[in-house]
PyMOL commands that place a pseudoatom at each C-alpha (Angstrom):
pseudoatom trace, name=CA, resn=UNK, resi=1, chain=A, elem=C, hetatm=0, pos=[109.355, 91.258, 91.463]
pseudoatom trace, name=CA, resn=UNK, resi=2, chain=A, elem=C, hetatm=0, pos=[107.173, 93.850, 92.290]
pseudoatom trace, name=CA, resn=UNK, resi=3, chain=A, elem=C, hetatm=0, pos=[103.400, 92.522, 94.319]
pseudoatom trace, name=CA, resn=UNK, resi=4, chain=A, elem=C, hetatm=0, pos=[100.360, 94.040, 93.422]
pseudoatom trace, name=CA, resn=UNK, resi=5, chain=A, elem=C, hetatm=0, pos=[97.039, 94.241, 94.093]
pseudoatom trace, name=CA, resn=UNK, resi=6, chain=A, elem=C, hetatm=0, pos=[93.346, 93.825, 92.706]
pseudoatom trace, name=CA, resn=UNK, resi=7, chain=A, elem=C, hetatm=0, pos=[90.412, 95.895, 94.460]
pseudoatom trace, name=CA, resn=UNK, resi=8, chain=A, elem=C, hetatm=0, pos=[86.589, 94.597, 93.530]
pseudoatom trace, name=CA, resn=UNK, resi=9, chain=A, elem=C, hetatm=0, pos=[83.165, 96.183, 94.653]
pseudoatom trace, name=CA, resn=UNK, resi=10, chain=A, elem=C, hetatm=0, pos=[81.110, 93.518, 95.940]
pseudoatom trace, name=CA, resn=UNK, resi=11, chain=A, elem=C, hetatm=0, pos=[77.555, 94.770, 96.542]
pseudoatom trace, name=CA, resn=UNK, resi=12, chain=A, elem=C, hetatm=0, pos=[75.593, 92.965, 99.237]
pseudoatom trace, name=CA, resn=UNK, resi=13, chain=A, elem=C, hetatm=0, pos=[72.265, 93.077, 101.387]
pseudoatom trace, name=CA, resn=UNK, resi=14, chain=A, elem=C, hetatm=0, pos=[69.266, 94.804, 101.331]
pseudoatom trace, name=CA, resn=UNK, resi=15, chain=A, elem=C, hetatm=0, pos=[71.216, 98.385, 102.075]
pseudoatom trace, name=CA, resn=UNK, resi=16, chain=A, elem=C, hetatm=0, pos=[73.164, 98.284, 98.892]
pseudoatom trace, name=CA, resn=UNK, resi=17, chain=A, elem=C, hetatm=0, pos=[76.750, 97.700, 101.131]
pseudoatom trace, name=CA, resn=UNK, resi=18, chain=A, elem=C, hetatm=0, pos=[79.807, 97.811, 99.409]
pseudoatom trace, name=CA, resn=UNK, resi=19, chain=A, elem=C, hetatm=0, pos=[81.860, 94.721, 100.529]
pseudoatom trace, name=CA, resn=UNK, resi=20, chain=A, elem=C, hetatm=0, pos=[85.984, 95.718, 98.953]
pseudoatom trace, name=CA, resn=UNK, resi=21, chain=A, elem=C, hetatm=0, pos=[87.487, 92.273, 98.086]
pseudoatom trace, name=CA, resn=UNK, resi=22, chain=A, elem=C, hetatm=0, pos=[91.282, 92.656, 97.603]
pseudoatom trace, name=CA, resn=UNK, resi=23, chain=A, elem=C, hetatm=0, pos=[93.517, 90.019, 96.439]
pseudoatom trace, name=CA, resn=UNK, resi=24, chain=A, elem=C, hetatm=0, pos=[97.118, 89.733, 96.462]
pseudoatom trace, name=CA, resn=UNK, resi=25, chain=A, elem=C, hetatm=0, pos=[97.829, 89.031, 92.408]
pseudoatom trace, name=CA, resn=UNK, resi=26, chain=A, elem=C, hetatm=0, pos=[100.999, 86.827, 93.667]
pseudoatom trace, name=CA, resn=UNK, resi=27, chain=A, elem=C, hetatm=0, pos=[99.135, 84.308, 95.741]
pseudoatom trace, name=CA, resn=UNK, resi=28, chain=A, elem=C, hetatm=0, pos=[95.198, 83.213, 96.299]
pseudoatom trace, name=CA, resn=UNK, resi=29, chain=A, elem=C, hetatm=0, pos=[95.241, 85.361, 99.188]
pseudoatom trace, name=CA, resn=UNK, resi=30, chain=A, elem=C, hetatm=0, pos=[92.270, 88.130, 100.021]
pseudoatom trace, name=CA, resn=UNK, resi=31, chain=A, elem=C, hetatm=0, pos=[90.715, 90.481, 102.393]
pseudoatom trace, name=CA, resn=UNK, resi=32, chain=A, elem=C, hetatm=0, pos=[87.398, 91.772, 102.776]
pseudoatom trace, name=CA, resn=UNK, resi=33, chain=A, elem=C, hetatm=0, pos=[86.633, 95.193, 103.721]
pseudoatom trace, name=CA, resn=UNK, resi=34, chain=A, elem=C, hetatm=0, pos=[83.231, 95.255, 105.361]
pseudoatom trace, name=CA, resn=UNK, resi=35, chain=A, elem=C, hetatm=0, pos=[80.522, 92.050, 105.294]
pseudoatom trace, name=CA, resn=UNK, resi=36, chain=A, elem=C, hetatm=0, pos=[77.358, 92.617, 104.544]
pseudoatom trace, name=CA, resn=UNK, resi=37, chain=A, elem=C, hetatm=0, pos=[73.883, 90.798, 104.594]
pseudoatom trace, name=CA, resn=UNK, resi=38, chain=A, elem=C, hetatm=0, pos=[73.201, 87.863, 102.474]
pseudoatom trace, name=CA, resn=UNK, resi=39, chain=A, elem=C, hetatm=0, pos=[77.337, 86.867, 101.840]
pseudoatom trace, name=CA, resn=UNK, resi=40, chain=A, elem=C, hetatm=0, pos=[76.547, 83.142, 100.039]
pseudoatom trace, name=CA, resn=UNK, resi=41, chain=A, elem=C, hetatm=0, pos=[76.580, 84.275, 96.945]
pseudoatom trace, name=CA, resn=UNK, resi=42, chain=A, elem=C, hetatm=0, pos=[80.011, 85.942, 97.575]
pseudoatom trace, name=CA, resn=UNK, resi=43, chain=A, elem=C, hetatm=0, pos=[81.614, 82.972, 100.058]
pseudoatom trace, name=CA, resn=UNK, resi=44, chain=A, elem=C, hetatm=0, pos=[80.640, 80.674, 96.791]
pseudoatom trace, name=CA, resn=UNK, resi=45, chain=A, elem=C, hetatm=0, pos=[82.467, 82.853, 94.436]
pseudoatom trace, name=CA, resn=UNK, resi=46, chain=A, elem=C, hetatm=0, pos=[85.474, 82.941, 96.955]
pseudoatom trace, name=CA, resn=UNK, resi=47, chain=A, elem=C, hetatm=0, pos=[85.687, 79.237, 96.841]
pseudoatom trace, name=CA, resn=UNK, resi=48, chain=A, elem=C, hetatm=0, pos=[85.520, 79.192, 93.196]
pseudoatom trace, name=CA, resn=UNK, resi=49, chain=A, elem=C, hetatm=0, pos=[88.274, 81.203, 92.679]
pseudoatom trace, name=CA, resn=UNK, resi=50, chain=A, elem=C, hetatm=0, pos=[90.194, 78.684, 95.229]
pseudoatom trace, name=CA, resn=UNK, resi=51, chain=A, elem=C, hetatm=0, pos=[91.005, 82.045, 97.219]
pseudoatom trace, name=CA, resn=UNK, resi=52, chain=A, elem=C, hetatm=0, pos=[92.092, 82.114, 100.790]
pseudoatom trace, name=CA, resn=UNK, resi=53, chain=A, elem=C, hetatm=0, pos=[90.041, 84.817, 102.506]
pseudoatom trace, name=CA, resn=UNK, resi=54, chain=A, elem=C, hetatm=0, pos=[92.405, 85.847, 105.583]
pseudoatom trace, name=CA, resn=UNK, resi=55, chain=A, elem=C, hetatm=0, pos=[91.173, 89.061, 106.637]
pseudoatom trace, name=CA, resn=UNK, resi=56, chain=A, elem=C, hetatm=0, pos=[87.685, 90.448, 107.380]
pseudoatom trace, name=CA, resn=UNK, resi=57, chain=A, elem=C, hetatm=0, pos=[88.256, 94.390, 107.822]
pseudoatom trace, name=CA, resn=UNK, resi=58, chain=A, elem=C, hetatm=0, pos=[85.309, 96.291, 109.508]
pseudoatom trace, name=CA, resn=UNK, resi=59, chain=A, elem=C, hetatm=0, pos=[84.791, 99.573, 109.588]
pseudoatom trace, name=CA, resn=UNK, resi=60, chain=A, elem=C, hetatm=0, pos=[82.084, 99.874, 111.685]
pseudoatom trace, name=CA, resn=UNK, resi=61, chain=A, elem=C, hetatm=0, pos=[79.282, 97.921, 113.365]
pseudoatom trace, name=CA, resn=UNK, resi=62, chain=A, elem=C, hetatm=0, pos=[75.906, 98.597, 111.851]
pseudoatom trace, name=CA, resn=UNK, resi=63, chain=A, elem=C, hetatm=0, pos=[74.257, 95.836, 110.509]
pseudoatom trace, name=CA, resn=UNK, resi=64, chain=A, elem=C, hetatm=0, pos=[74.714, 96.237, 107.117]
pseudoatom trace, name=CA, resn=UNK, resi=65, chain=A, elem=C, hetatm=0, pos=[78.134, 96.273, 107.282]
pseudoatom trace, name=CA, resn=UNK, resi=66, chain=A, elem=C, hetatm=0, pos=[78.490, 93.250, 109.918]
pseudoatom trace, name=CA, resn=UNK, resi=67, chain=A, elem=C, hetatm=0, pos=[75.855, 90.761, 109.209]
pseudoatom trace, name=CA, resn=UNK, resi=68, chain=A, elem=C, hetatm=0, pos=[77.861, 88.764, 106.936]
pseudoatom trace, name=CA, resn=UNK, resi=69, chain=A, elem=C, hetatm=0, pos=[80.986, 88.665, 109.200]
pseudoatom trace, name=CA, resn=UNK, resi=70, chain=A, elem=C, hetatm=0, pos=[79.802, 85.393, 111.583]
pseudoatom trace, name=CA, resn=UNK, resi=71, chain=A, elem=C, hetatm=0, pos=[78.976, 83.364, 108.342]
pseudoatom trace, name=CA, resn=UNK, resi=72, chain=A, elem=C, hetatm=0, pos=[82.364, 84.246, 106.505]
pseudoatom trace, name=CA, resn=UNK, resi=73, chain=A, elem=C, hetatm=0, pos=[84.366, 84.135, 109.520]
pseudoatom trace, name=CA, resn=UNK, resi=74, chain=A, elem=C, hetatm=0, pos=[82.976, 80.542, 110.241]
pseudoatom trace, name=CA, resn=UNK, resi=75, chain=A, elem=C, hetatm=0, pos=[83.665, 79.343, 106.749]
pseudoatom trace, name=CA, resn=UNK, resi=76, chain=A, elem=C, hetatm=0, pos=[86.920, 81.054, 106.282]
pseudoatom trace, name=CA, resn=UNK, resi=77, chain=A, elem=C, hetatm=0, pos=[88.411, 81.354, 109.284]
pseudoatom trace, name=CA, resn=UNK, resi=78, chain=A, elem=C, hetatm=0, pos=[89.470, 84.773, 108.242]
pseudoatom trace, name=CA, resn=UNK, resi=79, chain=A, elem=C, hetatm=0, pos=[90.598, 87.213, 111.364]
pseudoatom trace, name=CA, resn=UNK, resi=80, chain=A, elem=C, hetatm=0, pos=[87.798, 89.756, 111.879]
pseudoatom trace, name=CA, resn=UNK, resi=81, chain=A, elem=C, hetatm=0, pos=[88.836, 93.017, 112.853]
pseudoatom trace, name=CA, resn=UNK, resi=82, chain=A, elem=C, hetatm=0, pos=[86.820, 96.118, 114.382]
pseudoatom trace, name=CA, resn=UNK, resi=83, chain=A, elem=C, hetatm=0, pos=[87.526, 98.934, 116.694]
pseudoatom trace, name=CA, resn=UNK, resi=84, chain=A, elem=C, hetatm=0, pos=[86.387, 98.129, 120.834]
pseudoatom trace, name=CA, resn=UNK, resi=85, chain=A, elem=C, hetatm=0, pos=[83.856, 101.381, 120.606]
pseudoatom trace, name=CA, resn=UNK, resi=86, chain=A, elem=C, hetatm=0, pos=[82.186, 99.181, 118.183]
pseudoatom trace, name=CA, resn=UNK, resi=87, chain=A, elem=C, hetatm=0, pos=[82.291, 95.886, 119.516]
pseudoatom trace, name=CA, resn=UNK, resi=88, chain=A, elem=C, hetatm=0, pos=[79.444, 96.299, 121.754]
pseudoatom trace, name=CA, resn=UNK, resi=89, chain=A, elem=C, hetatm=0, pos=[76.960, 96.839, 119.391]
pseudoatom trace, name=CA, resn=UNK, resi=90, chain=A, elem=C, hetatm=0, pos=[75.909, 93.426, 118.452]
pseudoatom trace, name=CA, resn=UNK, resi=91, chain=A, elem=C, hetatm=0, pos=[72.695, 93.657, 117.381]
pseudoatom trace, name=CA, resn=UNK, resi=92, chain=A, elem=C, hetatm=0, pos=[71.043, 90.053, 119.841]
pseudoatom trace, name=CA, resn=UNK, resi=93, chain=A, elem=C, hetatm=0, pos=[67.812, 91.897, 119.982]
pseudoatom trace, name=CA, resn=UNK, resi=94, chain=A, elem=C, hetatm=0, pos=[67.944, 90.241, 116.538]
pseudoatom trace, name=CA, resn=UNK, resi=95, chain=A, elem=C, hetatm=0, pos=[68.875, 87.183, 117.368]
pseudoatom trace, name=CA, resn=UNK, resi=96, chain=A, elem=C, hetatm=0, pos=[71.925, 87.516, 114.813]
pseudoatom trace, name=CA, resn=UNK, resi=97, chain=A, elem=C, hetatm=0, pos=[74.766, 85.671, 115.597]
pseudoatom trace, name=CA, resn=UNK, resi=98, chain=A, elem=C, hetatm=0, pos=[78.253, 87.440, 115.058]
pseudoatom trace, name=CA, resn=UNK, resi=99, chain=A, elem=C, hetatm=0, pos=[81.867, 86.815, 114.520]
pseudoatom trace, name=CA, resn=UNK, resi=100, chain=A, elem=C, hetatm=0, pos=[84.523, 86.581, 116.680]
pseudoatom trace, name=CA, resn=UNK, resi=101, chain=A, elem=C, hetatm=0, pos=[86.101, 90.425, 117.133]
pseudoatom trace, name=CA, resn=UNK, resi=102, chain=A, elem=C, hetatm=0, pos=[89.851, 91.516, 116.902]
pseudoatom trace, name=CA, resn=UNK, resi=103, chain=A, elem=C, hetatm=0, pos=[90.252, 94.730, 118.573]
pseudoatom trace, name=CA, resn=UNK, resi=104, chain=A, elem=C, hetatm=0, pos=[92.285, 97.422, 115.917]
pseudoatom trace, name=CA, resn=UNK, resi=105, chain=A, elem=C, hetatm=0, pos=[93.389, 100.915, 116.792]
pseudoatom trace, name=CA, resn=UNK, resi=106, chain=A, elem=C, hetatm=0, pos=[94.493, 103.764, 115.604]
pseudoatom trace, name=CA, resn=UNK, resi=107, chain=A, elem=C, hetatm=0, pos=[97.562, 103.668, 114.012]
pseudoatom trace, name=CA, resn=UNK, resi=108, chain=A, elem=C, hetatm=0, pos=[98.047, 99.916, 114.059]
pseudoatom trace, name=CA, resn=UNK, resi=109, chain=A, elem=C, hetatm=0, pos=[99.248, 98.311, 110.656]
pseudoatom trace, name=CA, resn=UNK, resi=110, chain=A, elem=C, hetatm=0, pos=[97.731, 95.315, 109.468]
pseudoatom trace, name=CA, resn=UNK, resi=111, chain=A, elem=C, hetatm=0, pos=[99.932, 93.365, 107.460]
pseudoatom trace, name=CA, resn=UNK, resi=112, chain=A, elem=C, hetatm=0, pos=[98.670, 92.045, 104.001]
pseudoatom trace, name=CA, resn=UNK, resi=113, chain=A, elem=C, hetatm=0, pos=[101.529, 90.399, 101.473]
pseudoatom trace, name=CA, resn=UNK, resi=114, chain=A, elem=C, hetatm=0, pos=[104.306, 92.846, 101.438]
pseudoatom trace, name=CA, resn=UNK, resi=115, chain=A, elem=C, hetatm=0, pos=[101.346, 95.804, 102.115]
pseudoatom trace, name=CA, resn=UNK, resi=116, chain=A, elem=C, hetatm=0, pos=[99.874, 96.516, 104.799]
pseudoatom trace, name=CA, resn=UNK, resi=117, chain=A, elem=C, hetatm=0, pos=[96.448, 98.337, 106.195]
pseudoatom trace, name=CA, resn=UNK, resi=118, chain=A, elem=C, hetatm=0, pos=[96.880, 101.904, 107.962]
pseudoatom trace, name=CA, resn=UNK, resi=119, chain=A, elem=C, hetatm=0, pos=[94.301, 101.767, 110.473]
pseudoatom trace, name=CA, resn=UNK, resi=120, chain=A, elem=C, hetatm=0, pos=[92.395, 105.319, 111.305]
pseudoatom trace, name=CA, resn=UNK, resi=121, chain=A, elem=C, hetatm=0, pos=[90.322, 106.006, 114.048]
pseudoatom trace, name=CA, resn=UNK, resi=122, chain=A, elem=C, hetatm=0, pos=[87.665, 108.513, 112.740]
pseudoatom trace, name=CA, resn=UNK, resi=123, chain=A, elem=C, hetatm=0, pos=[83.936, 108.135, 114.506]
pseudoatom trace, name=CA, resn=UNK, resi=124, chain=A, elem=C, hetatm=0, pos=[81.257, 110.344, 113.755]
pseudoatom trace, name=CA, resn=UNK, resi=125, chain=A, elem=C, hetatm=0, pos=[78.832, 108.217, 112.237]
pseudoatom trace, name=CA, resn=UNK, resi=126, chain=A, elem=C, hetatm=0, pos=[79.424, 105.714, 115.027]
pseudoatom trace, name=CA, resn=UNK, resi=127, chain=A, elem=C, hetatm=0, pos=[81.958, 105.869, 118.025]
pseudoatom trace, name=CA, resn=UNK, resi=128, chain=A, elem=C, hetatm=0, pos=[84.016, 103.108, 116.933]
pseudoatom trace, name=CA, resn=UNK, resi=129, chain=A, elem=C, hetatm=0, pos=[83.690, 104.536, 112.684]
pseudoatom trace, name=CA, resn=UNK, resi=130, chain=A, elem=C, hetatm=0, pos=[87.195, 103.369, 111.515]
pseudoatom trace, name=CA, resn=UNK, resi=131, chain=A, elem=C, hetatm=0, pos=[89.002, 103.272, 108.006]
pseudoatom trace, name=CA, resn=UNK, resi=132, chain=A, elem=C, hetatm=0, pos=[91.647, 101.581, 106.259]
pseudoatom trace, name=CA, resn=UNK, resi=133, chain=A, elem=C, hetatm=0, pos=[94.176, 103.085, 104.042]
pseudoatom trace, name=CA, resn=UNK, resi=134, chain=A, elem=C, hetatm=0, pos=[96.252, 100.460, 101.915]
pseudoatom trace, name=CA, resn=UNK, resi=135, chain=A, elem=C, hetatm=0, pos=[98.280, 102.727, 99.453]
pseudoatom trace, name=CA, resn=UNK, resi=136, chain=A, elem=C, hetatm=0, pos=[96.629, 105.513, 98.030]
pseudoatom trace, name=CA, resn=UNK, resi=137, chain=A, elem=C, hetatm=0, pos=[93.237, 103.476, 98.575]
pseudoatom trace, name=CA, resn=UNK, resi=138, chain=A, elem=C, hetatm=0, pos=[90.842, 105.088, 101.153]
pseudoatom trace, name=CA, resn=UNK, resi=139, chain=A, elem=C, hetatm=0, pos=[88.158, 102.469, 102.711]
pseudoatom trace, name=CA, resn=UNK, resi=140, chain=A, elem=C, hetatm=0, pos=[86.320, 104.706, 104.616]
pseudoatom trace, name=CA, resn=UNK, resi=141, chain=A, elem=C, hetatm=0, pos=[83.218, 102.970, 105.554]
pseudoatom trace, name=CA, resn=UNK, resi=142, chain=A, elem=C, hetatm=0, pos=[80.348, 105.718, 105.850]
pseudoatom trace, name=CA, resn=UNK, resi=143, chain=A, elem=C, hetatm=0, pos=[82.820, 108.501, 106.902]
pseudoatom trace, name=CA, resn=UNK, resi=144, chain=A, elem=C, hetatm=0, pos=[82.417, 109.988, 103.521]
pseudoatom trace, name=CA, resn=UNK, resi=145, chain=A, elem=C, hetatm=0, pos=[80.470, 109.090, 100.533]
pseudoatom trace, name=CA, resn=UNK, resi=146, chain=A, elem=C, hetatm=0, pos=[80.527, 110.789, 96.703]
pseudoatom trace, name=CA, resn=UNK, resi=147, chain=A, elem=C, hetatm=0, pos=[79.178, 114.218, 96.848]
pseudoatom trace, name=CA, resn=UNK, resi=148, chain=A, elem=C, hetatm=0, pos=[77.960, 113.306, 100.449]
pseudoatom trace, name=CA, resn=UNK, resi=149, chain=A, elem=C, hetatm=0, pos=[79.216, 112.162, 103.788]
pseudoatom trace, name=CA, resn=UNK, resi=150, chain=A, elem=C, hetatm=0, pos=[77.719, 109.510, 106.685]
pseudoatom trace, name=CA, resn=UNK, resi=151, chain=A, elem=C, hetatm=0, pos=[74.934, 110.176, 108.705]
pseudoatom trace, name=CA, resn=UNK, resi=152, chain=A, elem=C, hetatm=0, pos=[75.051, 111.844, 112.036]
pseudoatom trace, name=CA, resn=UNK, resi=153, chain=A, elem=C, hetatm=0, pos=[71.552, 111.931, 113.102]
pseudoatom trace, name=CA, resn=UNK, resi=154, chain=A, elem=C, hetatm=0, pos=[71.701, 108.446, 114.517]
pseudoatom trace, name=CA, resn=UNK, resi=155, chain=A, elem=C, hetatm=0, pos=[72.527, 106.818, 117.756]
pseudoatom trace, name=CA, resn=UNK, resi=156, chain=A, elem=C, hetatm=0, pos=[76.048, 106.795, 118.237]
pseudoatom trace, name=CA, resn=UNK, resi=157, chain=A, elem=C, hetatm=0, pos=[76.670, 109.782, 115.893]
pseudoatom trace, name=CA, resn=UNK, resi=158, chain=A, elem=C, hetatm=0, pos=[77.543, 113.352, 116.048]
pseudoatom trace, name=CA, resn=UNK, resi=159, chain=A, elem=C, hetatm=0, pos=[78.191, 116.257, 113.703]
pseudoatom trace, name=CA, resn=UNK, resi=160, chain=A, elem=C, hetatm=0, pos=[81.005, 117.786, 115.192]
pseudoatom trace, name=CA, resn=UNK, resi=161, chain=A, elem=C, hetatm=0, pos=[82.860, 114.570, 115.786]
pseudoatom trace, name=CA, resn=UNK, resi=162, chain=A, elem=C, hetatm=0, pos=[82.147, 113.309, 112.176]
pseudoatom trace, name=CA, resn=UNK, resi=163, chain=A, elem=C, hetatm=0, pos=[83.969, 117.133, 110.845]
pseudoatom trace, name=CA, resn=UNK, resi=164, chain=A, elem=C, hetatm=0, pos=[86.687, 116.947, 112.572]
pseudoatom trace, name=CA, resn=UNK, resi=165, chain=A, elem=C, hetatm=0, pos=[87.259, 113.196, 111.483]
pseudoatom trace, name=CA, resn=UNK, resi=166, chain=A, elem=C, hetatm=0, pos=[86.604, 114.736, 108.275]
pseudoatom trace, name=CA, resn=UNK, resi=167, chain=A, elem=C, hetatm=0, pos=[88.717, 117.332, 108.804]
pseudoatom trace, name=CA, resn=UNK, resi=168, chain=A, elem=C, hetatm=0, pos=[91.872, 115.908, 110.375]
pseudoatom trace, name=CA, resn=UNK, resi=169, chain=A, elem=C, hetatm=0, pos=[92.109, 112.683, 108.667]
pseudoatom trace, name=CA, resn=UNK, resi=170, chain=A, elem=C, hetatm=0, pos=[91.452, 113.803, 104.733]
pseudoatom trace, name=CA, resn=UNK, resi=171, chain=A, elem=C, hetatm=0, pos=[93.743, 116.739, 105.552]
pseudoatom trace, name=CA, resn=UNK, resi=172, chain=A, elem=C, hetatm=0, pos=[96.740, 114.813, 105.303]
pseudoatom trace, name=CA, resn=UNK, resi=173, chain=A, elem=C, hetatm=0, pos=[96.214, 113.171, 102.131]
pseudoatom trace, name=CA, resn=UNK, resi=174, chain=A, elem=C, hetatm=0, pos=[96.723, 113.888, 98.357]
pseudoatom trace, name=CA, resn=UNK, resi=175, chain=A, elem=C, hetatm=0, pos=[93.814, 114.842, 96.004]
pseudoatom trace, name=CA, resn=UNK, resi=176, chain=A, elem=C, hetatm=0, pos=[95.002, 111.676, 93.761]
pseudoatom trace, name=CA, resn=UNK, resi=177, chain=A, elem=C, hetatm=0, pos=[93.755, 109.193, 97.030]
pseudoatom trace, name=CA, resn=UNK, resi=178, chain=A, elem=C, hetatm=0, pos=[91.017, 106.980, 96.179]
pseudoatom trace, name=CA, resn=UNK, resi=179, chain=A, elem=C, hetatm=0, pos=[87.978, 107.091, 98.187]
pseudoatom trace, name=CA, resn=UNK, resi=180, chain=A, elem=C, hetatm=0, pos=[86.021, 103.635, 98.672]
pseudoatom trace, name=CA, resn=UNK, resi=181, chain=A, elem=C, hetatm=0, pos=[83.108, 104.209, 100.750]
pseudoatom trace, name=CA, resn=UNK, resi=182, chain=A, elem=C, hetatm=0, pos=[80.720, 101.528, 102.295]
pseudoatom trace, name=CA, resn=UNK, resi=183, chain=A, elem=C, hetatm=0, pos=[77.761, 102.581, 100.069]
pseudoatom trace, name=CA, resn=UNK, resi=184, chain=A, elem=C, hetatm=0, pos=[77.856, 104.175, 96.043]
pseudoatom trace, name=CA, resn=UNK, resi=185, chain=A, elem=C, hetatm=0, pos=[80.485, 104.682, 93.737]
pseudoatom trace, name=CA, resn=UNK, resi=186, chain=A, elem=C, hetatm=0, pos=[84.153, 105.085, 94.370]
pseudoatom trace, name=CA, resn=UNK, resi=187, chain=A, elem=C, hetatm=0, pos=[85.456, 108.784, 93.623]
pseudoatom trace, name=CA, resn=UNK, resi=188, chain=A, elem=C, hetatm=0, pos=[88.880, 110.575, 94.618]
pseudoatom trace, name=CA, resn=UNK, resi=189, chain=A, elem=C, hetatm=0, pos=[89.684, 113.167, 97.190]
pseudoatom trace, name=CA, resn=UNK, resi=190, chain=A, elem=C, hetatm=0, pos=[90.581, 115.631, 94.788]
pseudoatom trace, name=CA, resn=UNK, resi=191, chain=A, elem=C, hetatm=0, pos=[86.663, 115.434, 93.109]
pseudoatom trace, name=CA, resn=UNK, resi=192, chain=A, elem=C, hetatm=0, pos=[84.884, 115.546, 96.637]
pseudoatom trace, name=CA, resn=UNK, resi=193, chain=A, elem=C, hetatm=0, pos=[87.017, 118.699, 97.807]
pseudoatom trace, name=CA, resn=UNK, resi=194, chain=A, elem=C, hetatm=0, pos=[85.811, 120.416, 94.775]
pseudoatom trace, name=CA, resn=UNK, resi=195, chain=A, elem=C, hetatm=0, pos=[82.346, 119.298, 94.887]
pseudoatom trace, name=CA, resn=UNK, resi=196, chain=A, elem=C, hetatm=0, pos=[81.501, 117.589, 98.233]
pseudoatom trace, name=CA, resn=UNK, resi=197, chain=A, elem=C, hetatm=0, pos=[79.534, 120.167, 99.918]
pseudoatom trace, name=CA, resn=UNK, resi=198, chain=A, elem=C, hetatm=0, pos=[80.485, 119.445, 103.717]
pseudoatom trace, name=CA, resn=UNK, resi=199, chain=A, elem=C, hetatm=0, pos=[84.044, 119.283, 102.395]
pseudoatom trace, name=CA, resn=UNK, resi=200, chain=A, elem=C, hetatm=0, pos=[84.385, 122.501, 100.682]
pseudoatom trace, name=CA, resn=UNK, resi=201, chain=A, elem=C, hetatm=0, pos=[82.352, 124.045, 103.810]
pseudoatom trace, name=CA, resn=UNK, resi=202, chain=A, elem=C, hetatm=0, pos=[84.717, 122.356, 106.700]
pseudoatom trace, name=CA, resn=UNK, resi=203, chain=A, elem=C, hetatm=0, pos=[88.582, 123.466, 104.477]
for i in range(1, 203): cmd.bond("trace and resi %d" % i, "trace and resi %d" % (i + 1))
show_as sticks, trace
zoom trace
């Protein structure tokens, strides 16, 4: 029997964050890309659906992509993943508390059913900026957005890194790949190299 998979946009927080819930159709088994502010609503429909949230998948360490990861972590137990250039930026000024961190890499596999994550290193927007490609699904965090792409103009970013993440990871993939970014719709790669502006300057 073949396994397959459902994706869901969860939106959470203040920021808007898209939080990817995927769950193994074979078993009660998910993983969350990304965990945003304000997760209750979303840990309560976990537990409704008597799923078993194993995995908390982060691309990278600004708040509104982290905040929910201590709370979900502690109810869950879920393993919460995030690359060690981004593991330093905690936030305590805020007096958040945050989950437990699993260094990832590039090029490690995480294992999910009989899938698996494809992990790619690919900073720009922050130093530790990572994404996860499961199939022809794309979570790319705030690499690269519909008709946009993540800001560089913050601590931690910088244009010429953020390109040539651009440049050398999306190079290697079909137009058919579906991009899932951390804030807005989902698109494909073949729509944002026809219309994404940075993208059609950077081929």
């Amino acid at each position: 029997m073949n396994e397959h998979f459902t994706i869901e946009q969860k939106i959470l927080g203040f920021w808007q964050t898209n939080c990817w819930l995927i769950q193994l159709e074979s078993e009660p088994i998910c993983v969350l890309i990304d965990a945003g502010a304000n997760p209750r609503k979303l840990w309560k429909e976990i537990q409704e659906r008597n799923l078993h949230l194993k995995l908390i998948l982060i691309t990278h360490a600004h708040l509104d992509h982290i905040a929910g990861a201590h709370f979900l972590q502690k109810k869950s137990g879920a393993t919460c993943y995030l690359h060690p250039k981004d593991i330093k930026k905690r936030w305590r000024w805020l007096g958040i508390s945050f989950a437990k961190f699993t260094p990832v890499e590039h090029g490690d596999r995480i294992p999910f059913g009989n899938f698996q994550f494809q992990v790619f290193h690919t900073p720009g927007h922050s130093p530790g900026s990572v994404s996860y490609l499961l199939e022809d699904n794309f979570f790319c965090g705030d690499l690269l957005f519909a008709n946009g792409v993540g800001r560089w103009d913050i601590p931690g970013g910088d244009f010429h890194t953020l390109t040539k993440s651009l440049k050398k990871t999306l190079g290697q993939f079909p137009d058919q790949t579906r991009i899932l970014p951390g804030h807005g719709p989902a698109t494909t790669l073949g729509v944002e190299r026809k219309r994404n502006p940075l993208l059609c300057e950077i081929r």
